[in-house]
C-alpha positions as CSV (number, residue, x, y, z in Angstrom):
1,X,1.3,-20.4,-27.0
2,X,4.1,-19.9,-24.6
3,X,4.0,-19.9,-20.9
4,X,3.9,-16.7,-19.6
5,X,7.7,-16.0,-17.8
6,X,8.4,-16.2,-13.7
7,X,9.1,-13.5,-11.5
8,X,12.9,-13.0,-11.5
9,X,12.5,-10.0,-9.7
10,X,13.2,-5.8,-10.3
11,X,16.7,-4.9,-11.7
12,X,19.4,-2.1,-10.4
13,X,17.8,0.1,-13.9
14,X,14.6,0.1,-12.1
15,X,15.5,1.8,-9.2
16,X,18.2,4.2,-11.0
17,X,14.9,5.4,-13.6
18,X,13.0,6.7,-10.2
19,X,15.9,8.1,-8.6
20,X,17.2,10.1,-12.1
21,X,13.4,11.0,-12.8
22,X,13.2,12.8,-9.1
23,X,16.4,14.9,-10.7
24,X,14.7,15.3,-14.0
25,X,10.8,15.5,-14.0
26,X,9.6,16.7,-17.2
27,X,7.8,15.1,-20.5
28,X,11.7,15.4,-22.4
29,X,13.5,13.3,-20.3
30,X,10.7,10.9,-19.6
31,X,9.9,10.3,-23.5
32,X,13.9,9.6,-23.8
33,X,13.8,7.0,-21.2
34,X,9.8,5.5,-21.7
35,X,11.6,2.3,-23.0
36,X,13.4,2.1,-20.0
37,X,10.5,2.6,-17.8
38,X,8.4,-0.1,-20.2
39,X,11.0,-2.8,-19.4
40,X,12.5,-2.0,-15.9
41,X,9.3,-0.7,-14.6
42,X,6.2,-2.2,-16.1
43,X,7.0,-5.6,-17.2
44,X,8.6,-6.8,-14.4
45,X,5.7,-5.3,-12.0
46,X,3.6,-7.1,-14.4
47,X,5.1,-10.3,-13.3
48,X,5.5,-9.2,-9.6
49,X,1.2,-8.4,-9.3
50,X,1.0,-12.2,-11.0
51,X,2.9,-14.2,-8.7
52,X,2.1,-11.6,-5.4
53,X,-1.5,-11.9,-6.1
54,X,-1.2,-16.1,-6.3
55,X,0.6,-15.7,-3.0
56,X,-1.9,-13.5,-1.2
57,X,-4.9,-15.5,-2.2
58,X,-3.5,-18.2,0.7
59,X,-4.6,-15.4,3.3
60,X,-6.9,-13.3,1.5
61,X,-8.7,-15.8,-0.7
62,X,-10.8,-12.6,-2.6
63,X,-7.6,-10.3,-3.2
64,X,-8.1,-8.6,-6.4
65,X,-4.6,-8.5,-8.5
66,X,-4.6,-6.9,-11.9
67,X,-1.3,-6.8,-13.2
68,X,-2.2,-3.7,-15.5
69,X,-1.1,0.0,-15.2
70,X,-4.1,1.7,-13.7
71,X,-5.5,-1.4,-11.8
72,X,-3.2,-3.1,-9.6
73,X,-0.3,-0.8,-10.7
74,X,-0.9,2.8,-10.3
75,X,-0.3,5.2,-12.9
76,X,3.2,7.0,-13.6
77,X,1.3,10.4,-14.4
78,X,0.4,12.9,-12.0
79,X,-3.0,14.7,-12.0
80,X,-1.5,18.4,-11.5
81,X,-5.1,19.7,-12.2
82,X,-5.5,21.0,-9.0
83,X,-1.9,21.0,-7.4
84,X,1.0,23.8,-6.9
85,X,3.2,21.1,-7.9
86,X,3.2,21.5,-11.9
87,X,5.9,18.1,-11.9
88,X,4.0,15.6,-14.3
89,X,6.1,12.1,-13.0
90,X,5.2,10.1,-9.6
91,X,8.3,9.7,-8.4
92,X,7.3,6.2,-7.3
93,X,6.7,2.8,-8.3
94,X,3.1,1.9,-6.4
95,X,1.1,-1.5,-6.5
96,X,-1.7,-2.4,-4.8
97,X,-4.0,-5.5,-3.9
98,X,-7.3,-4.5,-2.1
99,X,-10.0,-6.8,-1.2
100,X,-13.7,-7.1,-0.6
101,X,-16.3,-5.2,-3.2
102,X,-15.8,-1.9,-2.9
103,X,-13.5,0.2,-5.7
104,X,-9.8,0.0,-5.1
105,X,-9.0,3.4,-3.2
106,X,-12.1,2.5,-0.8
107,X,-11.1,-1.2,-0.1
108,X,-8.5,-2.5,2.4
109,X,-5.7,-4.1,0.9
110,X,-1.5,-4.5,0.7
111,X,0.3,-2.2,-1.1
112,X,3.7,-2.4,-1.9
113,X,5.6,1.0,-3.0
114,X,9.5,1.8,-4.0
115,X,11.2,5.5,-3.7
116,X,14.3,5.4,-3.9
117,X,16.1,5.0,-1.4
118,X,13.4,3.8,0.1
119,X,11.1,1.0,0.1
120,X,7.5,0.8,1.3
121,X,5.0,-2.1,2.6
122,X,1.6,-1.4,3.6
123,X,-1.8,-3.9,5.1
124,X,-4.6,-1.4,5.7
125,X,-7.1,1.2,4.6
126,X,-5.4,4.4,3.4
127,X,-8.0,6.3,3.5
128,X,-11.5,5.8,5.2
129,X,-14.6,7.6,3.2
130,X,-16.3,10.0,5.1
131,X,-19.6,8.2,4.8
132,X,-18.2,5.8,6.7
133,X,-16.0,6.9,9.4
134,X,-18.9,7.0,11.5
135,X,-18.9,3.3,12.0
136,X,-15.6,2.8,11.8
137,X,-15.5,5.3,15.2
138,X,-18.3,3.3,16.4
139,X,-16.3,0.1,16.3
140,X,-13.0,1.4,17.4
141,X,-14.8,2.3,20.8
142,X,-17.2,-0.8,20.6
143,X,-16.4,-3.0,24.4
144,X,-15.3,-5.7,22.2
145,X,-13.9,-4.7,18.7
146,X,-12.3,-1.7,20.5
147,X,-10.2,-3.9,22.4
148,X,-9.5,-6.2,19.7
149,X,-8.1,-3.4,17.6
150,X,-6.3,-2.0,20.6
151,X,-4.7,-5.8,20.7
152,X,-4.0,-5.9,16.8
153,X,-2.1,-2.1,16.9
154,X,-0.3,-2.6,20.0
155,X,1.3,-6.4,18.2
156,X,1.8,-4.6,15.0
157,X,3.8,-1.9,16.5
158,X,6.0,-4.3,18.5
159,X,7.5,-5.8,15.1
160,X,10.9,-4.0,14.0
161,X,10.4,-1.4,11.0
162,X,6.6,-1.3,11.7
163,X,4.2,1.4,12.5
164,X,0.4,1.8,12.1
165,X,-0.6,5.1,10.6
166,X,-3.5,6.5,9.6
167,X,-3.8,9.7,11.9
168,X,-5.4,13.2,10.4
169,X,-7.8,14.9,12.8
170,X,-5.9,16.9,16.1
171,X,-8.8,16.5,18.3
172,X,-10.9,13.8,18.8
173,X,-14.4,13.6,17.1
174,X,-17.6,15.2,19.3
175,X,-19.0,12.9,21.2
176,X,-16.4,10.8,22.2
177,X,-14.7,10.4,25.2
178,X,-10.8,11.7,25.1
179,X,-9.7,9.7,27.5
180,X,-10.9,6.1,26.1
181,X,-7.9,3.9,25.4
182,X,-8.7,4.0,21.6
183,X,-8.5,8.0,21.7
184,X,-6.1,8.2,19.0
185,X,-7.5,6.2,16.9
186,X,-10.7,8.0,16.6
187,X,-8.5,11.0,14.9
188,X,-8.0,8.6,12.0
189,X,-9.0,8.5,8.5
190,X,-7.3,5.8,7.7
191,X,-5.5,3.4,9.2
192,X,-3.0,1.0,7.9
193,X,0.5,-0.8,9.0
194,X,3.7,0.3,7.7
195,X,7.2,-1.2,7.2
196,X,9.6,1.1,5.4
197,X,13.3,0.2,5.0
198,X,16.4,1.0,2.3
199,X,15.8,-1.3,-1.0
200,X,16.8,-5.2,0.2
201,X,18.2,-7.5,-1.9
202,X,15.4,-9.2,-2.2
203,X,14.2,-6.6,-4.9
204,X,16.2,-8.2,-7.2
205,X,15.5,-11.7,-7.1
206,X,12.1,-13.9,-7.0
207,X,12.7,-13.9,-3.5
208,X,11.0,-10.8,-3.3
209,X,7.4,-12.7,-3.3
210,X,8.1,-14.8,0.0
211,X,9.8,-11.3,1.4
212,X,6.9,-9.3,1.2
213,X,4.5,-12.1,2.2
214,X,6.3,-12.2,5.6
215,X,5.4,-8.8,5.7
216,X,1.9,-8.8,4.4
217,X,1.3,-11.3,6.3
218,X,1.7,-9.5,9.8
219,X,-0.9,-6.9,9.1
220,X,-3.3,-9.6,8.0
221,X,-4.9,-9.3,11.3
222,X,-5.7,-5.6,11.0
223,X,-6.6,-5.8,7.3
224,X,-9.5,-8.5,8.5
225,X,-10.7,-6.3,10.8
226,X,-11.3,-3.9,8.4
227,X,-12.7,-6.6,6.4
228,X,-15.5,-7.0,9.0
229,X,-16.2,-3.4,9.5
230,X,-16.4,-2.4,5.5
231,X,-15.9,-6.1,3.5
């Protein structure tokens, strides 16, 4: 049996499919150009979840990395069931690695996301679930694990390219104090770093592993946070 091939990175194809399919969203033109999204798109991210995952597991020894459509690699399709939007294409390429033993969407993790022009890193928790925003409230005003996550935004933010997001509520919750230093935090319901940027050159080359690692790597301390609160 052969070996299974390296990581050679994206190609120049894979970002001109997104950025025609934004122009052209509909089942014709996606069935004309399936073979390009099978071999600029899927393969390679195939490869990508492999070698990201083996990379990961040095900081987040438990990282779960499926390199399968619908498990590490989300889903081209859009569920339109209950949308205005009737467009059946994501117009982005998203893969994630989560951690700890809850399901994916409920799990902190890194996610890594392409949208032409742009390009998307993220360490975090999207989206907290409502059964459990009550302790993570609780532990963003806790003495100690309040200021510890104070610390881990405050570093995060100071890092060109990143912000921490996560915000969704205008007020903060009942029964909290507005004015505690974690205020805005408590209007989360999620929260995750971000680093956005135009498409590096990395994208296209292996080199694209030890790129995002340098990024993952800085919201490590905020994704083992979470890992306490929710792991």
């Amino acid at each position: 049996m052969t070996d299974q091939p390296s990581f050679s990175g994206f190609t120049k194809e894979t970002v001109r499919f997104y950025a025609a399919l934004r122009k052209n969203n509909d089942r014709a033109w996606f069935e004309a150009n399936r073979a390009t999204y099978e071999s600029h798109v899927v393969a390679p991210a195939k490869l990508f979840v492999r070698a990201m995952g083996e990379k990961l597991k040095t900081i987040a020894p438990h990282i779960v990395a499926i390199p399968a459509v619908n498990k590490s690699i989300f889903r081209i399709y859009r569920d339109t069931r209950f949308s205005l939007d009737p467009a059946p294409y994501k117009t982005n390429l998203g893969i994630y690695f989560w951690d700890g033993r809850r399901s994916r969407m409920e799990s902190s993790g890194f996610y890594f996301g392409l949208e032409p022009p742009e390009f998307y890193l993220g360490g975090g928790m999207y989206m907290i679930p409502d059964n459990l925003l009550g302790k993570f409230r609780k532990d963003v005003v806790d003495k100690k694990r309040g200021a510890e996550i104070g610390k881990i935004v405050a570093a995060i933010r100071a890092h060109e390219g990143f912000c921490v997001e996560g915000g969704h509520y205008k007020r903060v919750p009942a029964g909290f104090d507005p004015g505690h230093p974690n205020a805005e935090l408590l209007k989360h319901n999620g929260l995750y770093a971000s680093f956005t940027s135009k498409v590096p050159g990395e994208f296209y080359s292996a080199r694209l592993v030890d790129y995002c690692f340098e990024r993952f790597e800085l919201t490590v301390p905020l994704h083992r946070w979470l890992m306490k609160l929710f792991g």
